[in-house]
C-alpha positions, -999 to +999 in steps of 0.1 A: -369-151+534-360-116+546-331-096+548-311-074+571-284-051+557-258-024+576-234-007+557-205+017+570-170+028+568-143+022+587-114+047+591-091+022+584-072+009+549-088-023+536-060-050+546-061-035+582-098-045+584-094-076+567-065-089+585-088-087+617-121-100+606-102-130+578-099-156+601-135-172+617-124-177+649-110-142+654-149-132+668-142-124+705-109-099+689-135-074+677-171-082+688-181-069+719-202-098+742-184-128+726-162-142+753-143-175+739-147-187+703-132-220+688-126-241+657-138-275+656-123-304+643-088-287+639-099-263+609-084-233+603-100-199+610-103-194+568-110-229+560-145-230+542-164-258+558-147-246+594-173-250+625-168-221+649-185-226+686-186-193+703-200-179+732-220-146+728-233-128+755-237-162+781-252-183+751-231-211+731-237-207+689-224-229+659-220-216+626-201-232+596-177-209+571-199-213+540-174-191+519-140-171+523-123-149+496-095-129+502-096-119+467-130-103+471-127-097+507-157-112+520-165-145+547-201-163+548-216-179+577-244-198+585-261-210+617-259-243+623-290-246+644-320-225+642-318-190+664-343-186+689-358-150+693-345-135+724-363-132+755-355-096+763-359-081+728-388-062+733-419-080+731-446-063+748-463-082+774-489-113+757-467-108+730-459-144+714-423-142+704-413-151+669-403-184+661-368-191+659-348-185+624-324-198+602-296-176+591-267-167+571-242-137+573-222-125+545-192-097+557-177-077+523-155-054+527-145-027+499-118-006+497-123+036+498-099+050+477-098+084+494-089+087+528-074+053+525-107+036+549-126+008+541-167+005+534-179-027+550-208-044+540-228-066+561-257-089+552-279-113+573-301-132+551-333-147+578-351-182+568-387-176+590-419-177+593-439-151+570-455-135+603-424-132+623-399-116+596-404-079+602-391-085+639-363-104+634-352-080+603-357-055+627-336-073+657-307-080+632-314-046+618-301-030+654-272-061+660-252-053+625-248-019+636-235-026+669-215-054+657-198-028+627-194-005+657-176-030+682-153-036+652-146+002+643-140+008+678-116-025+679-096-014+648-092+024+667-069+008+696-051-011+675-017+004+655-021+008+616-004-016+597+027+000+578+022+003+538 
């Protein structure tokens, strides 16, 4: 078991940040590449137990809400079917690509008392093979960021909310 961890802060309060990312099936709102996402078996987006089928970059994922606070402002996912390593993430040629992972993703989000922003927190914990771990830490190592940054640049075109 490895791990993969971004942190950052968003110029934006707490509630603002967490009004957008709450619900599960609010992906394609503030992650650049996901094109469609939905709820199976008529769950709501902040029901633990909900299945959420999304489509990220041309390729179809399933994960299941593990955990959902709004109290401590953190969600919990995990992939339903084992990740295979992508094809175009670097491997040098005769390179033999990792073996696929198991995964879960836990977003917490804290509030910054000055400036009125928001630090978020964001965790991928990797179930693989002892050999392959280093490169998928470092894959998910370069995705959380530019996930974090799709969201900070979603919350920028989008009004405050009022106090």
């Amino acid at each position: 078991m490895t791990q993969a961890y971004y942190s950052a802060v968003l110029d934006r309060p707490l509630d603002d940040v967490w009004s957008l990312i709450r619900d599960f099936n609010n992906y394609p709102a503030y992650i650049d590449g996901v094109s469609e996402s939905l709820i199976e078996d008529d769950k709501r987006g902040d029901e633990v137990g909900a299945i959420r089928r999304f489509c990220y970059l041309g390729n179809w994922i399933r994960q299941r809400l593990v955990d959902h606070s709004d109290r401590q402002h953190t969600l919990t996912y995990a992939g339903l079917e084992a990740l295979p390593y992508p094809q175009d993430a670097g491997s040098q040629a005769g390179d033999q690509a990792p073996g696929p992972t198991r995964y879960q993703g836990t977003m917490h989000l804290r509030p910054i008392i000055e400036g009125n922003r928001t630090l978020i927190e964001w965790s991928v914990a990797l179930d693989t093979e002892p050999a392959d771990a280093d490169r998928w830490q470092a894959l998910f190592g370069s995705w959380i960021p530019d996930w974090t940054d799709s969201l900070a640049r979603t919350l920028a075109r989008t009004r405050p909310r009022s106090s």
